[in-house]
Short mmCIF file of the C-alpha atoms (twelve columns), coordinates in Angstrom:
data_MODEL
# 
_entry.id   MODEL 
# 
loop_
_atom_site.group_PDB 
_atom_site.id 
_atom_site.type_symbol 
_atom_site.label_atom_id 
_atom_site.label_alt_id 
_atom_site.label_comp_id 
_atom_site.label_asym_id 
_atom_site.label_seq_id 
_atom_site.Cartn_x 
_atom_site.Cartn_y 
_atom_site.Cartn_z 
_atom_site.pdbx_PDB_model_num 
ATOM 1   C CA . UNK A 1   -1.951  -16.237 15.232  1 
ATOM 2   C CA . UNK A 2   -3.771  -12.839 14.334  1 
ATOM 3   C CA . UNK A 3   -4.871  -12.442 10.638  1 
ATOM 4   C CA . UNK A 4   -5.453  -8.976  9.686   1 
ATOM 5   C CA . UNK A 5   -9.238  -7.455  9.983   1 
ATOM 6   C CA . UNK A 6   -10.006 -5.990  7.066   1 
ATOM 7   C CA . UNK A 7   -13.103 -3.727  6.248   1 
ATOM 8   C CA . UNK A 8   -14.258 -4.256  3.024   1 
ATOM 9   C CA . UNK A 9   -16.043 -0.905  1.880   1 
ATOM 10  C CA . UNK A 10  -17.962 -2.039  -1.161  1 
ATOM 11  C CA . UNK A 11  -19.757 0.858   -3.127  1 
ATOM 12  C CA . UNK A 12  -19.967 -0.757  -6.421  1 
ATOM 13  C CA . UNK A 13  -23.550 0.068   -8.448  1 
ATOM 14  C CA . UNK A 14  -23.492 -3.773  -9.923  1 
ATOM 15  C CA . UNK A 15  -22.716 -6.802  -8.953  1 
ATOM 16  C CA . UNK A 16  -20.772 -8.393  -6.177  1 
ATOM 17  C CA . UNK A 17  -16.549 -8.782  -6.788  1 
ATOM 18  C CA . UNK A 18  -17.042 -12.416 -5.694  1 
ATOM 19  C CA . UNK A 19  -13.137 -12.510 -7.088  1 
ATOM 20  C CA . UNK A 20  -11.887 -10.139 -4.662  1 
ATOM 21  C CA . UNK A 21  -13.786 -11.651 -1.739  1 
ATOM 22  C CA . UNK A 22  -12.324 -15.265 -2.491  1 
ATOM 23  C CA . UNK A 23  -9.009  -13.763 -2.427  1 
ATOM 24  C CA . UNK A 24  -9.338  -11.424 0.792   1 
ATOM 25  C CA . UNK A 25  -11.500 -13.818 2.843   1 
ATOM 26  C CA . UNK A 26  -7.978  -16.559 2.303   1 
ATOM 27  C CA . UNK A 27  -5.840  -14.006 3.581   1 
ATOM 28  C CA . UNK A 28  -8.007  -11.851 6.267   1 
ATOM 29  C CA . UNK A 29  -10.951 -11.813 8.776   1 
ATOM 30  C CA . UNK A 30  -13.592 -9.842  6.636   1 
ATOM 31  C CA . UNK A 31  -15.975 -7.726  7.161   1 
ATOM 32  C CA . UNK A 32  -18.241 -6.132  4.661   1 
ATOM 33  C CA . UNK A 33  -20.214 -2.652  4.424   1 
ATOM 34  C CA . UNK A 34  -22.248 -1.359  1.715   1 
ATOM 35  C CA . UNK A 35  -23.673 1.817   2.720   1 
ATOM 36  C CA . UNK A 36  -21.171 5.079   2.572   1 
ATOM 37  C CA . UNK A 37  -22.832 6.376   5.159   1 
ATOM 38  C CA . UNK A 38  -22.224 3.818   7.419   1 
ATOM 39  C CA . UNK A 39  -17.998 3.290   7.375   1 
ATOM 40  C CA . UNK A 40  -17.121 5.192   10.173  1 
ATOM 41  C CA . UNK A 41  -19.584 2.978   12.410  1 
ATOM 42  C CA . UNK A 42  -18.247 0.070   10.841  1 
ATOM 43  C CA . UNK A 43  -14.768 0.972   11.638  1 
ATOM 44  C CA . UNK A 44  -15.893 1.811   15.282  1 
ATOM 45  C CA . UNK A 45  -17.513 -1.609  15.333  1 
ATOM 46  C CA . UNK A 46  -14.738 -3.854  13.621  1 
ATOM 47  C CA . UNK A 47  -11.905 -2.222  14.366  1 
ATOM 48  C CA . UNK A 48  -9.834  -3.287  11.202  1 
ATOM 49  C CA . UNK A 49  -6.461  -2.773  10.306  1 
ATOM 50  C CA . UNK A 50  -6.690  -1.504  7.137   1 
ATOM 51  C CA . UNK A 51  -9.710  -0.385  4.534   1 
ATOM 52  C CA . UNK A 52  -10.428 -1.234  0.996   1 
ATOM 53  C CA . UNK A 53  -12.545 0.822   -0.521  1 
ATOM 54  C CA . UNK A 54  -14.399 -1.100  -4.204  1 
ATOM 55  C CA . UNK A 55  -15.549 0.620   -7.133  1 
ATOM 56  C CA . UNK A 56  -16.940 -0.138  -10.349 1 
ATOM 57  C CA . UNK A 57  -18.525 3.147   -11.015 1 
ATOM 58  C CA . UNK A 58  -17.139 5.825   -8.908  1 
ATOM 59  C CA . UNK A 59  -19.198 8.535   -8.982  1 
ATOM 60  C CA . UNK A 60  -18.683 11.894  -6.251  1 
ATOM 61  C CA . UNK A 61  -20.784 11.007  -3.634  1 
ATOM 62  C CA . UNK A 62  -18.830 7.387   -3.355  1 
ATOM 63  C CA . UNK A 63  -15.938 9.082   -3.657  1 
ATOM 64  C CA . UNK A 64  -16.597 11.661  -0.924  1 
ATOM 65  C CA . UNK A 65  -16.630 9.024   1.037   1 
ATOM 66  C CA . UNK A 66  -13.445 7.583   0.582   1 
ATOM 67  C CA . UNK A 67  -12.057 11.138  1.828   1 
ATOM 68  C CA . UNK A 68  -14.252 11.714  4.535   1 
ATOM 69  C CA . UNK A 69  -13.027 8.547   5.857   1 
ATOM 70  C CA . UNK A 70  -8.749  9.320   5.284   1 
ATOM 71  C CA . UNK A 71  -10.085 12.650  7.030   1 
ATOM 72  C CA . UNK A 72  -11.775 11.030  9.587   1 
ATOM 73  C CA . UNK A 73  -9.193  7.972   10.378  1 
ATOM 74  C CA . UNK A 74  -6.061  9.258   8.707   1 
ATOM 75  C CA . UNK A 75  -4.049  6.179   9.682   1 
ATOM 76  C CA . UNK A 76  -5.979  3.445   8.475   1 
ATOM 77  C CA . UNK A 77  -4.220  2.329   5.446   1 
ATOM 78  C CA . UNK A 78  -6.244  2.454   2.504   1 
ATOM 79  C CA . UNK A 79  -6.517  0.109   -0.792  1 
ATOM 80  C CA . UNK A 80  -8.717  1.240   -3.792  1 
ATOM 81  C CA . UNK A 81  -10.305 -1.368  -6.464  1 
ATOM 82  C CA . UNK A 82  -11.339 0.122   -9.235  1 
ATOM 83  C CA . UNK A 83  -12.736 -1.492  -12.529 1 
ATOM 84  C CA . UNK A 84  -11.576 -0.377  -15.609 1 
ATOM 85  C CA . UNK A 85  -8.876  2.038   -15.669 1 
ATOM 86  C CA . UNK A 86  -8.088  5.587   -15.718 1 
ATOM 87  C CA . UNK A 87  -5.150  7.678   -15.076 1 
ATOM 88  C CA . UNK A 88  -6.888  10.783  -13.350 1 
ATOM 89  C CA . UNK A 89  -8.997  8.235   -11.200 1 
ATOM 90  C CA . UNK A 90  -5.395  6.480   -10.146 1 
ATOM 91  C CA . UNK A 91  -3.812  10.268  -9.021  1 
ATOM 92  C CA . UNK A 92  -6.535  11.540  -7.114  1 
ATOM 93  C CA . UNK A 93  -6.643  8.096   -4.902  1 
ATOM 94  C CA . UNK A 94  -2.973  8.847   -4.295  1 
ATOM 95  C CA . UNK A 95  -3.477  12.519  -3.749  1 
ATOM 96  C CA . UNK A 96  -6.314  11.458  -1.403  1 
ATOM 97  C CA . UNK A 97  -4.155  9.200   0.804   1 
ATOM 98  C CA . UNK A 98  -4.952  5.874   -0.722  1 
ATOM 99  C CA . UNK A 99  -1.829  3.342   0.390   1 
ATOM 100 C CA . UNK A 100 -1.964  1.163   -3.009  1 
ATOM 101 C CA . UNK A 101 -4.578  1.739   -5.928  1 
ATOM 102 C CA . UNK A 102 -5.900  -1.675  -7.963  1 
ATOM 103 C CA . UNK A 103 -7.478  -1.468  -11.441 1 
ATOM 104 C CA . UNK A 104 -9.129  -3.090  -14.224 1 
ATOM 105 C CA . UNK A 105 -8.849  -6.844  -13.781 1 
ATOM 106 C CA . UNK A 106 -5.640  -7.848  -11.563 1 
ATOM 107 C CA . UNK A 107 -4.327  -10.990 -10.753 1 
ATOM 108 C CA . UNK A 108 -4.880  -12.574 -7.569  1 
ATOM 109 C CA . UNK A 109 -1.230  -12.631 -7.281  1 
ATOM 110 C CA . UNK A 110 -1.658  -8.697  -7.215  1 
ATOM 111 C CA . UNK A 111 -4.289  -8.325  -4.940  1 
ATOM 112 C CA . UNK A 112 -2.359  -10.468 -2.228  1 
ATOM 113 C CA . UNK A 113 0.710   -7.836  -2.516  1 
ATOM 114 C CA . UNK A 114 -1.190  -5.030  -1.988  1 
ATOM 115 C CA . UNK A 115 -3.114  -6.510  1.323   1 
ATOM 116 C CA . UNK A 116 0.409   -7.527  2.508   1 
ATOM 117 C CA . UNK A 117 1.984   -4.124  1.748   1 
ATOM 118 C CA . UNK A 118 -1.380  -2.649  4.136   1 
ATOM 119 C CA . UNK A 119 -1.391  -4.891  6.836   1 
ATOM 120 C CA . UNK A 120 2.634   -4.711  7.060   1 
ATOM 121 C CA . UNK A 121 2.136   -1.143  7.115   1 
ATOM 122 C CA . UNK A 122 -0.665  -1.615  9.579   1 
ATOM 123 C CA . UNK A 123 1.668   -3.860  11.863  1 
ATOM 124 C CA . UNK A 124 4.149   -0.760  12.382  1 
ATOM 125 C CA . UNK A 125 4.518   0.160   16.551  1 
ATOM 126 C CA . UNK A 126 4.175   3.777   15.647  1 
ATOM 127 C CA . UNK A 127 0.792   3.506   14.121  1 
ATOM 128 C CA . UNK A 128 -0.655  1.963   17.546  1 
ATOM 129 C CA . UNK A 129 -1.957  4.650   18.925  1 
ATOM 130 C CA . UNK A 130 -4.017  5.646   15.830  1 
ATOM 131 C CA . UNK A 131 -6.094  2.176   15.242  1 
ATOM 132 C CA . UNK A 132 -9.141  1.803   16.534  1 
ATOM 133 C CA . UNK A 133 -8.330  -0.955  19.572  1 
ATOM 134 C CA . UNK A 134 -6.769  -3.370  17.238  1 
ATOM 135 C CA . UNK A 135 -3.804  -5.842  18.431  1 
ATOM 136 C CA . UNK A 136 -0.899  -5.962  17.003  1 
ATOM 137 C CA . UNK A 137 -0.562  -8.485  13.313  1 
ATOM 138 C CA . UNK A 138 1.416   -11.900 13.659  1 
ATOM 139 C CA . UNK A 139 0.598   -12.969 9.889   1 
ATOM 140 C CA . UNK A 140 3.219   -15.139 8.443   1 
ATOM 141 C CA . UNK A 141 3.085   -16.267 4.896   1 
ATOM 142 C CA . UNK A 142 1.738   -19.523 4.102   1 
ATOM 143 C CA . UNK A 143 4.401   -22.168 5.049   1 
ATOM 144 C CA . UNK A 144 6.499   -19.969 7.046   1 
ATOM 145 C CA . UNK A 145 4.378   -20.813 10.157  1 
ATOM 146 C CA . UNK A 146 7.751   -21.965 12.008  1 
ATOM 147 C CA . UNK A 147 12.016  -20.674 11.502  1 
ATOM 148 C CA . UNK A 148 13.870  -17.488 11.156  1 
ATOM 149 C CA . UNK A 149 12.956  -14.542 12.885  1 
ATOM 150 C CA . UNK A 150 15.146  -10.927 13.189  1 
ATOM 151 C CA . UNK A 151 17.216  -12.240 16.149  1 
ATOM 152 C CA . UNK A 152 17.677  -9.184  18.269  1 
ATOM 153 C CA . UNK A 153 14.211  -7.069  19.335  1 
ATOM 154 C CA . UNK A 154 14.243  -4.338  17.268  1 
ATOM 155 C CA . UNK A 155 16.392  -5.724  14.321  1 
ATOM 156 C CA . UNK A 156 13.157  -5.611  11.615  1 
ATOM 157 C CA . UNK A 157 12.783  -1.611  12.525  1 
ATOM 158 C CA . UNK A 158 16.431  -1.237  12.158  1 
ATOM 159 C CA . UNK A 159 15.981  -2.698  8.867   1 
ATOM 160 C CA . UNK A 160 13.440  -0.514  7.527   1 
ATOM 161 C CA . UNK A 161 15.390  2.921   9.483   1 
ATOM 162 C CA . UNK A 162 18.088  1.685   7.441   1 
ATOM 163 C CA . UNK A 163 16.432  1.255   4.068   1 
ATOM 164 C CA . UNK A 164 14.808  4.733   4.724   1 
ATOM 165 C CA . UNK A 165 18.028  6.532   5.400   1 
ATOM 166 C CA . UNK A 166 19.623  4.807   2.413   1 
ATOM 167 C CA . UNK A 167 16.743  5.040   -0.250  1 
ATOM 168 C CA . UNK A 168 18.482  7.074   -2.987  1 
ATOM 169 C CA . UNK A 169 21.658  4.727   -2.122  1 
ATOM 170 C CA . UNK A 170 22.051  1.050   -3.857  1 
ATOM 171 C CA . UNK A 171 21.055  -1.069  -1.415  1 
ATOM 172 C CA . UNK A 172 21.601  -5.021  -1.442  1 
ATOM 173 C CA . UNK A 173 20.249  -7.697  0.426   1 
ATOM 174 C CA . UNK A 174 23.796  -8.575  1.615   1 
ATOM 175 C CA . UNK A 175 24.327  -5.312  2.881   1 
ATOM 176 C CA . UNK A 176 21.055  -4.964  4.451   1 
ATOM 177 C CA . UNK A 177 21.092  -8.442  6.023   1 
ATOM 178 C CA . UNK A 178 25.031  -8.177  7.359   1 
ATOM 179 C CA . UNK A 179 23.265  -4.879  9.520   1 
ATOM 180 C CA . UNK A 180 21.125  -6.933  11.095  1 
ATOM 181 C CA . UNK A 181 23.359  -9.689  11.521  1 
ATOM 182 C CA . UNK A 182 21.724  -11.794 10.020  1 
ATOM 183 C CA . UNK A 183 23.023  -14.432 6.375   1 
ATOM 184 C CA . UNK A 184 20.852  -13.090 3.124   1 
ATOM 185 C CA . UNK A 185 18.573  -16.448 3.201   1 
ATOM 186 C CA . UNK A 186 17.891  -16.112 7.027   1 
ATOM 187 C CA . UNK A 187 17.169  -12.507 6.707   1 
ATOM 188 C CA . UNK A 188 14.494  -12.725 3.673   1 
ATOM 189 C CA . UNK A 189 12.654  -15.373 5.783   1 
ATOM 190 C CA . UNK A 190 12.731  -13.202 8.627   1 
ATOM 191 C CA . UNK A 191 11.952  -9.759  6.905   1 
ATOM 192 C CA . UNK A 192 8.692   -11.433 5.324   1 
ATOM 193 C CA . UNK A 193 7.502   -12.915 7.880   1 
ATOM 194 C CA . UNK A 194 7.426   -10.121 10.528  1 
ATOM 195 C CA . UNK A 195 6.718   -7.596  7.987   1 
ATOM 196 C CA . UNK A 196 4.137   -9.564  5.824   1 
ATOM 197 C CA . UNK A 197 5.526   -8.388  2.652   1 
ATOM 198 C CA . UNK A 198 9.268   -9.078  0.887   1 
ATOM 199 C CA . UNK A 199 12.497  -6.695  1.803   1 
ATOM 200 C CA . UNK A 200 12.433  -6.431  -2.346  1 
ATOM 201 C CA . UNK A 201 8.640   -5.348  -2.513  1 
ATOM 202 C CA . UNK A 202 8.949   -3.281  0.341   1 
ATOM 203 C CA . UNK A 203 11.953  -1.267  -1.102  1 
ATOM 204 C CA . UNK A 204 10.526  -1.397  -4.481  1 
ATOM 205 C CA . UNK A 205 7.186   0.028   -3.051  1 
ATOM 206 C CA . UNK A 206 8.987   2.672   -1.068  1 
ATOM 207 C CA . UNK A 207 10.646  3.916   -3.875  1 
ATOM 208 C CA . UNK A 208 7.895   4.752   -5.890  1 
ATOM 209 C CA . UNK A 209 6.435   6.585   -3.072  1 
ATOM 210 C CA . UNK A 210 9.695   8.623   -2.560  1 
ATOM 211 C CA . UNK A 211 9.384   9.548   -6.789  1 
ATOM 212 C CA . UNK A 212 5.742   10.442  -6.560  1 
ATOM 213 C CA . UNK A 213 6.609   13.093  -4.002  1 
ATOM 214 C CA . UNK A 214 9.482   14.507  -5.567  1 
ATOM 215 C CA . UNK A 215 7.698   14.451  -8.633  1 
ATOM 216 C CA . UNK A 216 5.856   17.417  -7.722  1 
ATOM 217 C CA . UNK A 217 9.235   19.612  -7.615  1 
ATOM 218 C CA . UNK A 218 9.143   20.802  -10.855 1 
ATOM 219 C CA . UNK A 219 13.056  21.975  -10.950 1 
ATOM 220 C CA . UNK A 220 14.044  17.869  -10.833 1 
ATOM 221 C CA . UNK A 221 13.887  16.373  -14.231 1 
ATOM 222 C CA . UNK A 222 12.190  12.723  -14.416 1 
ATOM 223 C CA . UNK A 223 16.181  11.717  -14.270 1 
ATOM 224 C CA . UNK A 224 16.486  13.474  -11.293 1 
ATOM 225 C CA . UNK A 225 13.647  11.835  -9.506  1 
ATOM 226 C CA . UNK A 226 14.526  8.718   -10.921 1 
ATOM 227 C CA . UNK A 227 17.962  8.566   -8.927  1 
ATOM 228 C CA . UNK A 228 17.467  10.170  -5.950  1 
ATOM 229 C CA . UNK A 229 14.403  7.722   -5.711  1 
ATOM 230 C CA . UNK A 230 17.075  4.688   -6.157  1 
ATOM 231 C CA . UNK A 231 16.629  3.860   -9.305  1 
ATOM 232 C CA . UNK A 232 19.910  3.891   -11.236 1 
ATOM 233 C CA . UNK A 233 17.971  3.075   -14.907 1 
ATOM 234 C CA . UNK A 234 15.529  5.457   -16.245 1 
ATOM 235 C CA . UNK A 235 13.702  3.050   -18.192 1 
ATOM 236 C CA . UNK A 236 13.609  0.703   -15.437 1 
ATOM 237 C CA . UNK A 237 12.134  3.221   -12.958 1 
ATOM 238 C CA . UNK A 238 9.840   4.449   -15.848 1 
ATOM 239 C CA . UNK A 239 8.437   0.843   -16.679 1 
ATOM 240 C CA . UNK A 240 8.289   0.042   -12.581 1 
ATOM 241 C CA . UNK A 241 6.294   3.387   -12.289 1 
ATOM 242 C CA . UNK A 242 3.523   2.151   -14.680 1 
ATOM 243 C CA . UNK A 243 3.240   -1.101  -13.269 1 
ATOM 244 C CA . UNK A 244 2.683   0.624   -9.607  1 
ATOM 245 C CA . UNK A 245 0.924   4.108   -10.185 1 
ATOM 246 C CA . UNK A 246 -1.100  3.386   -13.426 1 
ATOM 247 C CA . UNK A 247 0.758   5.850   -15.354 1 
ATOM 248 C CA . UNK A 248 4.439   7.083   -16.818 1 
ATOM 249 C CA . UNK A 249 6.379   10.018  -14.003 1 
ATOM 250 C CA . UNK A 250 5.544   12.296  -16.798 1 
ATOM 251 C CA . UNK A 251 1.889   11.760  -17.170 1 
ATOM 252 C CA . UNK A 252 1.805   11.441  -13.115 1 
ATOM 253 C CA . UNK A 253 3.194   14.819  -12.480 1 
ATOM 254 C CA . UNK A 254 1.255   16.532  -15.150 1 
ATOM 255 C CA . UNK A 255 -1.931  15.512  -13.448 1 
ATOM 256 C CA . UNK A 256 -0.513  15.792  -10.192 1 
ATOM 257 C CA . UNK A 257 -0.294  20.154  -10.966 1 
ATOM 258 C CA . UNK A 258 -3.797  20.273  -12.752 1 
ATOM 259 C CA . UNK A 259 -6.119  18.493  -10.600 1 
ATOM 260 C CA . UNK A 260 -7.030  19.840  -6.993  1 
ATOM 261 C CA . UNK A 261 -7.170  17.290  -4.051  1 
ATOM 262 C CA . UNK A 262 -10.762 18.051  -3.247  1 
ATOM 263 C CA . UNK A 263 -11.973 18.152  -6.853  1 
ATOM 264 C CA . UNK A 264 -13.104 14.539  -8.549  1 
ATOM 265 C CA . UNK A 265 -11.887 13.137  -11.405 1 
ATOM 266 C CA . UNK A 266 -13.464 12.872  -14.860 1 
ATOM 267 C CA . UNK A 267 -14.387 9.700   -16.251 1 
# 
């Protein structure tokens, strides 16, 4: 089995996260760099599947090179840790082309989502040609070593074609699971273990993505975004929007128009 390489950009000014390396170095071969002006060697030399990049006092020349990296390797999935919190901080990693964004003190539990979300993404055929000489992932989830896989060859891509096309459309895990041919219980199995990360988490995750695009078309009301992201409660998306981005739709999208992707946010 292949566990995910992950490079572990650390930039913070104090002390080591000895929390996140526990959890990482369970789930992933690790390898760590400390200098910014060092990550694009390291990435030549380690060839990971996906980045995270670990602040505790982001400051513009740290920063810079987060971007100068997504510039440089614009597929490698990205994951930002950040301690403490703050809104402006959580928008410009998105605007910058960070994958997920991590802050304050999460729970392990949190962490492990968000390096299954990247290396799931990281797993997908049509990023191949843009890592740097890594094979493909085979990471199951702990205990589902052995069982159910997506029975014919291309049934897990199917899956996700078919939750893209139907994103803004109630979808079920019946419904998706009868398209692959597949029963519900067979199908979860199968979906997490080839993708690394849950059909619900994935959809979920996709979701949000979908609403902090069409968040910056000012002519759709938060309602509007809301649906035609899926989400058939406004306070549900709202609350599932904080929990993900850092922030309410609102507050996202008024950042989103007042803060320039190459500018750095205040603190």
């Amino acid at each position: 089995m292949i566990y995910p390489v992950v490079l572990w950009i650390d930039l913070r000014v104090g002390s080591l996260n000895r929390r996140l390396e526990c959890v990482i170095s369970r789930r992933c071969r690790v390898h760590r760099e400390t200098r910014a002006d060092l990550v694009a060697q390291a990435i030549t030399r380690t060839r990971p599947h996906f980045l995270i990049f670990d602040y505790d006092r982001p400051d513009p020349d740290r920063l810079d090179a987060l971007q100068a990296t997504k510039a440089q390797f614009p597929v490698l999935p990205i994951l930002m840790v950040v301690e403490g919190h703050c809104e402006s901080l959580a928008i410009w990693a998105f605007r910058s082309g960070v994958r997920d964004y991590v802050s304050g003190v999460p729970k392990d539990e949190e962490i492990i989502s968000s390096i299954e979300m990247l290396a799931a993404i990281a797993a997908q055929p049509n990023l191949a040609k843009g890592r740097v000489g890594r094979p493909s992932l085979d990471w199951p989830s702990p205990g589902e070593r052995s069982g159910a896989s997506l029975s014919k060859p291309n049934s897990s891509r199917r899956a996700i074609e078919f939750i893209e096309a139907h994103l803004d459309e109630r979808i079920t895990l019946d419904d998706i699971a009868r398209y692959c041919g597949l029963n519900p219980f067979a199908f979860s199995r199968a979906f997490k273990k080839e993708n690394g990360i849950t059909f619900q988490e994935y959809l979920v995750r996709r979701r949000i993505n979908r609403a902090r695009s069409l968040l910056a078309d000012r002519s759709m009301s938060v309602t509007d975004v809301a649906e035609a992201a899926g989400f058939g409660d406004l306070s549900h998306f709202i609350r599932t929007f904080r929990r993900f981005v850092g922030s309410s739709p609102t507050a996202f999208r008024r950042l989103e128009h007042s803060l320039p992707v190459g500018n750095h946010p205040a603190h």
